[in-house]
C-alpha positions as CSV (number, residue, x, y, z in Angstrom):
1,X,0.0,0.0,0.0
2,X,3.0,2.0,1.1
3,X,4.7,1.9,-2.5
4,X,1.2,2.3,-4.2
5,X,0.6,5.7,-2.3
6,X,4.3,6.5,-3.1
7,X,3.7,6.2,-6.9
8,X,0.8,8.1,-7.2
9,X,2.9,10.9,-5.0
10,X,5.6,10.9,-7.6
11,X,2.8,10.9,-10.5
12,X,1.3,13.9,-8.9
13,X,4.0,15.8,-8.3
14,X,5.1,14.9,-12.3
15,X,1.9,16.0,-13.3
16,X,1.4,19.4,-11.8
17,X,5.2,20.3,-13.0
18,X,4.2,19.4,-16.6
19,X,0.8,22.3,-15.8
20,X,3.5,24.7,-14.3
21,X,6.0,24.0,-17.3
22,X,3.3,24.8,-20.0
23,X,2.6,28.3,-18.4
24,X,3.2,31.0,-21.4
25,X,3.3,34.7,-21.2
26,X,1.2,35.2,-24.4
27,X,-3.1,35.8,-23.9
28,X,-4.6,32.9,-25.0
29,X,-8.1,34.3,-26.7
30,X,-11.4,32.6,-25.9
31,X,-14.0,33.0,-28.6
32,X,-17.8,33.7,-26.8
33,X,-20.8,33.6,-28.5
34,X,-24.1,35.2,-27.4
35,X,-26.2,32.5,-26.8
36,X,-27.8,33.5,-23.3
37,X,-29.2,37.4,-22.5
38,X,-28.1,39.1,-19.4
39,X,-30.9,38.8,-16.7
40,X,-31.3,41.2,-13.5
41,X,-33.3,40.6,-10.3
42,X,-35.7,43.4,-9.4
43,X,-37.4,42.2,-5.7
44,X,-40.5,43.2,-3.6
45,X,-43.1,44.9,-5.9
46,X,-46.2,45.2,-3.6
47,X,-48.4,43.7,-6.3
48,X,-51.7,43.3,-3.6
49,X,-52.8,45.6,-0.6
50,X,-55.5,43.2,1.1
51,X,-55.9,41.9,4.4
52,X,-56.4,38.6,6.2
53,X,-59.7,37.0,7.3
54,X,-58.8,38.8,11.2
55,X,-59.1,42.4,8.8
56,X,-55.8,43.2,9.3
57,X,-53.7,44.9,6.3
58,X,-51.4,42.9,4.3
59,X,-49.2,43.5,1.5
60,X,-48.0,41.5,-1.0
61,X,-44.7,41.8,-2.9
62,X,-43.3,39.9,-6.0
63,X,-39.9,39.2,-7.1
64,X,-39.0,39.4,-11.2
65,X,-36.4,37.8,-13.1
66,X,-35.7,40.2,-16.5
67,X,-33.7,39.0,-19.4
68,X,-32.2,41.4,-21.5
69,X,-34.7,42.0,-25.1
70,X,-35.1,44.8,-27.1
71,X,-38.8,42.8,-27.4
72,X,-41.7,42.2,-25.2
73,X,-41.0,38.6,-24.0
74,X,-43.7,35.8,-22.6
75,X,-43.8,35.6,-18.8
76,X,-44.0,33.1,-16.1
77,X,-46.1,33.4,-12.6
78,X,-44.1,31.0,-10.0
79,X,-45.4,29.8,-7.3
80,X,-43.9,28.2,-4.4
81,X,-45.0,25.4,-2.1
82,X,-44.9,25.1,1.9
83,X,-48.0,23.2,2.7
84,X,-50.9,25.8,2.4
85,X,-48.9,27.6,5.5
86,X,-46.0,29.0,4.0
87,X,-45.5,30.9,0.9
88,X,-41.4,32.3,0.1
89,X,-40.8,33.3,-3.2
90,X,-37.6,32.7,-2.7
91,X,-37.5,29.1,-3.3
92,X,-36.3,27.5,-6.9
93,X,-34.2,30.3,-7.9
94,X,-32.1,28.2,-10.2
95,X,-35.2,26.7,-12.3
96,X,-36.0,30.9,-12.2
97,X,-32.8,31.5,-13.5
98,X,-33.2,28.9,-16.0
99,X,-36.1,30.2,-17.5
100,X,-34.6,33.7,-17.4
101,X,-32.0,32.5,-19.3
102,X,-34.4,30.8,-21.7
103,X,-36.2,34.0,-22.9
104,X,-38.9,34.3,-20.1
105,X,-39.7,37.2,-17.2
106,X,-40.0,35.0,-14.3
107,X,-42.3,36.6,-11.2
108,X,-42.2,35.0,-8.0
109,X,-44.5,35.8,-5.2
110,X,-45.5,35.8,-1.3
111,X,-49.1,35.1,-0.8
112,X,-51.6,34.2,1.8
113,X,-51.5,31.3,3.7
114,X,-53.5,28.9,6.1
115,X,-55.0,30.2,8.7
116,X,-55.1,34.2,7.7
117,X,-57.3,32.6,4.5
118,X,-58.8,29.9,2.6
119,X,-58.7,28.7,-0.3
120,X,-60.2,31.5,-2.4
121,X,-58.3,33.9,-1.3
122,X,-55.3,31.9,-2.3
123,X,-56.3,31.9,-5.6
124,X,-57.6,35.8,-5.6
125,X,-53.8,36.3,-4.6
126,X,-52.7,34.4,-7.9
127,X,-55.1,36.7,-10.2
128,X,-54.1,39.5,-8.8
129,X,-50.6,38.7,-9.4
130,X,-50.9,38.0,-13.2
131,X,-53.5,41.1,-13.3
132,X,-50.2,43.0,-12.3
133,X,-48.2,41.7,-14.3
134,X,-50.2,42.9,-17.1
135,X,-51.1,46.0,-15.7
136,X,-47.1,46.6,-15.3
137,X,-46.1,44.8,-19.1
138,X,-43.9,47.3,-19.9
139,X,-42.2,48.5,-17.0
140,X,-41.0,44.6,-17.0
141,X,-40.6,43.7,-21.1
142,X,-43.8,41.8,-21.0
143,X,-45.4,40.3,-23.7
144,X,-49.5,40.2,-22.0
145,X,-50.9,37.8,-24.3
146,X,-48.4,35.5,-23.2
147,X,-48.3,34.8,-19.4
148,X,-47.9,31.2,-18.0
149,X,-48.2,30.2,-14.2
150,X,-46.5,27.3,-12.5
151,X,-46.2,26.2,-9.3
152,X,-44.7,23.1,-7.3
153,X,-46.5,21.4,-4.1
154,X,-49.3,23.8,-2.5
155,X,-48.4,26.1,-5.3
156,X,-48.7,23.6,-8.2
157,X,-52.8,23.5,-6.9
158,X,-52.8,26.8,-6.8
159,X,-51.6,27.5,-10.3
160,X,-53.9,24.4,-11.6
161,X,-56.9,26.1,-10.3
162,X,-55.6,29.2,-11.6
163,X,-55.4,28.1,-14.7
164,X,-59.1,25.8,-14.6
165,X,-60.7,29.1,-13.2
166,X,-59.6,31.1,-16.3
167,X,-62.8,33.5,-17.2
168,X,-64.1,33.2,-13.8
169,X,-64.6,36.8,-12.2
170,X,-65.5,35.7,-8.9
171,X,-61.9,35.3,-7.7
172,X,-61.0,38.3,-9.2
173,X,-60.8,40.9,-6.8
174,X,-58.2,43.6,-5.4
175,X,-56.4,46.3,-7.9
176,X,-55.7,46.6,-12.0
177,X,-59.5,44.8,-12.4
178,X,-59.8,46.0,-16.1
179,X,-56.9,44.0,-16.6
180,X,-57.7,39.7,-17.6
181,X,-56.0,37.3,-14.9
182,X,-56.2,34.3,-17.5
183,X,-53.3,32.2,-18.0
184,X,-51.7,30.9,-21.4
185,X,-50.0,28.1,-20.0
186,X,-49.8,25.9,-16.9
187,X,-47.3,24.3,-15.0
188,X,-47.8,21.9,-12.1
189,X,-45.3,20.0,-10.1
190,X,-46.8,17.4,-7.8
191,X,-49.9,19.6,-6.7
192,X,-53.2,18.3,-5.4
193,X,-56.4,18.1,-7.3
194,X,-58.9,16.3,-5.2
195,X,-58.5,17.4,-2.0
196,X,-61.1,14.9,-0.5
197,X,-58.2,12.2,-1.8
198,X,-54.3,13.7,-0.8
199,X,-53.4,10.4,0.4
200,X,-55.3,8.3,-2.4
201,X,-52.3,6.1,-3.6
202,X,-51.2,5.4,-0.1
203,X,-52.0,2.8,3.2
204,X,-54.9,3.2,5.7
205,X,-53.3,4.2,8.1
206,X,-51.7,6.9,6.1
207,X,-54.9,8.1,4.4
208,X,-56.9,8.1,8.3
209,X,-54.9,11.2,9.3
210,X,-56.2,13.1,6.2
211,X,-59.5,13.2,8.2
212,X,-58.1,15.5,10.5
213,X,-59.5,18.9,10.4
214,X,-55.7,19.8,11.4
215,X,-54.4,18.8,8.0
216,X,-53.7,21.6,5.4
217,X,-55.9,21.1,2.8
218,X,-59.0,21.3,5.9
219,X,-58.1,24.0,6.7
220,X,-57.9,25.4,3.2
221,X,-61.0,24.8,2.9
222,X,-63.0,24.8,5.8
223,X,-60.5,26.9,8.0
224,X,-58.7,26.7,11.1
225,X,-60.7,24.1,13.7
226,X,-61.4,25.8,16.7
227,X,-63.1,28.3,14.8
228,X,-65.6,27.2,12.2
229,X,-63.1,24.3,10.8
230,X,-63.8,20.5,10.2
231,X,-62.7,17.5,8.1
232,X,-62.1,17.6,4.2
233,X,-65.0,15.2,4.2
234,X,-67.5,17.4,6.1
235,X,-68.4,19.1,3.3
236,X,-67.8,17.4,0.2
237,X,-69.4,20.0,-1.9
238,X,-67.2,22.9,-0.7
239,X,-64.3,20.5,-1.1
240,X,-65.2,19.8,-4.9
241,X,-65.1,23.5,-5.5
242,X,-62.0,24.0,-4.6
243,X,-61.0,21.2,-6.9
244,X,-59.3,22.4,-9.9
245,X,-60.8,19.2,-12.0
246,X,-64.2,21.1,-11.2
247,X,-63.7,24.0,-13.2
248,X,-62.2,22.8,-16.3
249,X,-63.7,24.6,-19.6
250,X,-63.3,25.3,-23.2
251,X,-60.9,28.1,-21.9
252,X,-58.4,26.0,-19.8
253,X,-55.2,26.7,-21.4
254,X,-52.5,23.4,-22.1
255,X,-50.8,22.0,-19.0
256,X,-47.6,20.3,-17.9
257,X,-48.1,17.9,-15.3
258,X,-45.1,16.6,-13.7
259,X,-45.1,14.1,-10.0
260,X,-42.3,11.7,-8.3
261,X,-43.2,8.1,-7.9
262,X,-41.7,7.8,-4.9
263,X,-43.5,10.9,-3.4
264,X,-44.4,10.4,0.0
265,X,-46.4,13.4,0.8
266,X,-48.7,14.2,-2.1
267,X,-50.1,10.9,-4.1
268,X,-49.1,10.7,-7.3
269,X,-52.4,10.0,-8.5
270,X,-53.3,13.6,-7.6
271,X,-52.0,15.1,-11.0
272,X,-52.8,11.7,-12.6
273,X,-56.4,12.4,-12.4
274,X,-56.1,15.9,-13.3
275,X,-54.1,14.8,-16.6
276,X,-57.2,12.6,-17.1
277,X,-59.7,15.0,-16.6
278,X,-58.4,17.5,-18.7
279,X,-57.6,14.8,-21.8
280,X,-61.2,14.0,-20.9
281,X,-62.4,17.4,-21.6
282,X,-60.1,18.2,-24.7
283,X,-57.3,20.3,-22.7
284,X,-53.6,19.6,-24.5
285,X,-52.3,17.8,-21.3
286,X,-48.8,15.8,-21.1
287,X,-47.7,14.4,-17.5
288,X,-44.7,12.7,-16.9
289,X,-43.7,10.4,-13.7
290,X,-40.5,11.3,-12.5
291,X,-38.5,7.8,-11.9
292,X,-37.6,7.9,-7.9
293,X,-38.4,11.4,-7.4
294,X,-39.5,12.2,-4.0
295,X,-41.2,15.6,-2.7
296,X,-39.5,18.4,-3.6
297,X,-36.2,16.6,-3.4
298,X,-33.1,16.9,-5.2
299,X,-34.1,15.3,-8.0
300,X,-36.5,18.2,-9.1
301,X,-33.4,20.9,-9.4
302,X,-31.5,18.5,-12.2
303,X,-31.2,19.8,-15.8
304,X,-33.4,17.4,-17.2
305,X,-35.9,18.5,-15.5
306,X,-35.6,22.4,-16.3
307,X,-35.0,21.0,-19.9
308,X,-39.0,19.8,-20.1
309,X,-40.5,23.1,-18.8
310,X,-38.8,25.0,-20.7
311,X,-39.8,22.7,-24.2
312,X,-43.1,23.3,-22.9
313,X,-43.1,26.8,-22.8
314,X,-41.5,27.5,-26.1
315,X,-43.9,25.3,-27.7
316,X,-46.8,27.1,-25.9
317,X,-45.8,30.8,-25.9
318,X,-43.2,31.3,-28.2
């Protein structure tokens, strides 16, 4: 072992003088092509004054991802995930970047979260995002005919349902009202779409503590439990309208539905039924099953990954 560790020594040490013996005082050039814009961050726009369900104020801001183009460019709305509780737009900066990189103004945002509101006010948060982003086209190179949402988690319901709501008023409330919050393009990253069936691909025992009224997608819906709150399955009826599958129409835009099969938090049935639904009802819909892809988990930030969105833009808003 001693001789084997004393040859690779000498090898090394043969090596690195042959690197130090090429070193030459003349430039070397290095030809670049421009094959990527320049992007810049721009963070906290207040797209939303509104308040929570105690009446309290809130504001709501919204980072933006700008490539360089002398032309309007299509956008994308991202949304992140944290359970229904949690909402920073900081997360998935690199898949941001990516798109940035790829010809897109990216917008991330903070919205409302379990308990200060329920479900539609989640989804008037998303509107009023998009609404701004129109309202504000200019200002951040946007092409307003070409707007896609996405979201991962929490936030890929919340842009499915976005998307499935697209000509609905009712969840349109807030500022920039004469502009339209409907969506060219959605994205969804192992969201849920039944709520009434989170745990559908999973054991028992697993799917009994979905009848909590303490899980997130109760309280989404029927709010926090010492207050009015019950059980996803106490009332089926306001569960289903908070379904995206509900509220799919002629004016759905395409989807890209994308789920781990080794997700352990979200079935992967939930987007499987949505890609069903919407092929059901004449929606262009393509999911893919990520092979050993958990929640959220590493393998979500590999290139391949990035590689489909982005094909699934360009083929949708470019």
């Amino acid at each position: 072992m001693k001789a084997i560790k004393k040859v690779l020594f000498v090898a090394t040490l043969v090596a690195t003088s042959t690197i130090v013996g090429a070193a030459t005082k003349e430039s070397q050039e290095l030809s670049v092509e421009m094959t990527v814009p320049p992007i810049r961050l721009n963070s906290d726009f207040v797209y939303s004054e509104t308040f929570n369900n105690m009446g309290r104020p809130i504001k709501l801001s919204m980072d933006v991802i700008q490539p360089f183009s002398p032309e309007p460019l299509p956008a994308v709305l991202f949304v992140t995930g944290g359970g229904f509780m949690d909402a920073p737009k900081t997360k998935f900066i690199g898949q941001r970047v990516d798109m940035a990189r790829a010809g897109y103004v990216v917008a991330s945002i903070d919205y409302r979260v379990v308990p200060m509101v329920k479900f539609n006010g989640m989804v008037e948060d998303i509107k009023s995002a998009v609404r701004y982003m129109r309202a504000n086209a200019q200002k951040f190179g946007i092409d307003p005919t070409r707007i896609a949402v996405m979201g991962e988690s929490a936030g890929g319901y919340l842009a499915a349902i976005t998307a499935t709501t697209n000509g609905m008023k009712e969840f349109d409330k807030g500022a920039n009202l004469d502009q339209s919050s409907d969506v060219q393009a959605a994205i969804d990253l192992y969201g849920l779409s039944d709520l009434t069936r989170v745990a559908m691909d999973y054991d028992k025992e697993r799917q009994k503590k979905h009848e909590s009224p303490a899980v997130p997608e109760a309280m989404l819906v029927n709010g926090v439990p010492f207050m009015e709150g019950g059980s996803i399955q106490s009332d089926l009826e306001k569960a289903a309208y908070a379904n995206p599958i509900t509220h799919i129409s002629k004016k759905t835009p395409p989807f890209l539905l994308m789920h781990g099969d080794k997700d352990p938090v979200v079935s992967p049935g939930q987007t499987k039924i949505l890609h069903e639904a919407l092929v059901e009802k004449g929606i262009d819909s393509t999911r893919y099953v990520v092979k050993g892809a958990d929640h959220a988990g590493f393998l979500w930030y590999q290139p391949e990954i990035m590689e489909t969105i982005i094909a699934f833009l360009d083929k949708n808003l470019k």
